[in-house]
N, C-alpha and C positions, 0 to 999 in steps of 0.2 A: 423538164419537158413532159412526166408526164402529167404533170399538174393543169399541163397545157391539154395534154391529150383527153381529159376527165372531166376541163371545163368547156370543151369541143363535143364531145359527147353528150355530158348534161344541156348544154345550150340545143343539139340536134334533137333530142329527144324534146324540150320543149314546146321546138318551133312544130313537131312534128305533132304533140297535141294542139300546141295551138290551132295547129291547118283542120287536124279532127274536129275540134269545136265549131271551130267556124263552118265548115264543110256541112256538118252537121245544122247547124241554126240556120245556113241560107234554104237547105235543103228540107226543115221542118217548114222555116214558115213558107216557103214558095211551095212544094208538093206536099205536105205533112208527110213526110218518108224521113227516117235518119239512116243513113248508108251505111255509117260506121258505128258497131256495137259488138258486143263479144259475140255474137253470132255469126258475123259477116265475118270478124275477126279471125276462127277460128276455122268460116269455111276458106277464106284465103289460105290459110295453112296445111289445106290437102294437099296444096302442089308440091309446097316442102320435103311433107311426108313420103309421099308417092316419089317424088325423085330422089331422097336419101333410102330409101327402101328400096328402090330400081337401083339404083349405080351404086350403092356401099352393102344392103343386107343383103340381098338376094338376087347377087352378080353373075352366080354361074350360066343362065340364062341367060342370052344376050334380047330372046324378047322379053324381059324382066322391065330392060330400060326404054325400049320402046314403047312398052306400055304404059312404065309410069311417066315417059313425056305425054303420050297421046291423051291417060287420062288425068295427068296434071294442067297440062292445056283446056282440055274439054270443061275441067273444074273453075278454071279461072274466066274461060268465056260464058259458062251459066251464071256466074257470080256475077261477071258486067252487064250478063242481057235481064238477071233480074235488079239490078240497081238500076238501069236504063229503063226500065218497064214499069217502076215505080217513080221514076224522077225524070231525067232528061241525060241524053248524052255526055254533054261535058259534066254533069257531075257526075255520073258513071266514069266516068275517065280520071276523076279528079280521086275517086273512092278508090277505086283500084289501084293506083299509084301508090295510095295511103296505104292503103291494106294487105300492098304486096310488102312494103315496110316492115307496117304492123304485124303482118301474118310470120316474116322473119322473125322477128326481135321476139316475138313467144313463141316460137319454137326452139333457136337459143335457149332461151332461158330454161324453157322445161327440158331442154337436149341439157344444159348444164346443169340442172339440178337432181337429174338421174340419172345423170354419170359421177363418176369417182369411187363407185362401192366395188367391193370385193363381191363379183358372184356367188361362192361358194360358202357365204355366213347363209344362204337358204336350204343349205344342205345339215344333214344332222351326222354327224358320222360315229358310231359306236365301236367301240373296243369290247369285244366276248370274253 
């Protein structure tokens, strides 16, 4: 099973550049605009940020989460009104779906590639 679940995931991951490519070349040659590029990629990923920062780091606050909804939102509608502003609606709509994707799956990653360590090897501790 999960050999199954590995070839579900590599296949999703696929299709998922595929759509980015494509998405991309209707979107060069029709406006000369590409939507999707590690720019756009990582401004999708503010919303992430802002809301693992609102509801997990800095909960005490209950306007913590409020604001990282309002300014996670706010971030993902300048992202679609400037892909719409350089190209056209639906692929604004088609990017954003992508990129809300995309904008998960590296933040995952970089969320798992800097976790697992022991805090405290940045510390030095001496014996007098």
């Amino acid at each position: 099973m999960e050999v199954t679940m590995i070839a579900a995931g590599i296949a999703a991951l696929v299709l998922l550049i595929w759509a980015s490519v494509k998405l991309n070349a209707y979107s060069e040659v029709t406006y000369g605009y590409t939507p999707i590029g590690w720019g756009t990629i990582l401004w999708a990923m503010v919303s992430y940020v802002l809301l693992v920062a609102g509801f997990f780091i800095f909960k005490e606050d209950p306007a913590n989460q409020t604001m990282a909804v309002i300014l996670g939102s706010a971030a993902s509608i300048a992202l679609f009104w400037r892909i719409a502003s350089q190209s056209s609606v639906e692929v604004a709509i088609g990017a954003i779906v992508l990129l809300a994707i995309l904008g998960l799956l590296v933040f995952l990653i970089l969320l798992a590639a800097s976790g697992g360590r022991d805090r405290d090897d940045y510390y030095y501790y001496y014996d007098d």
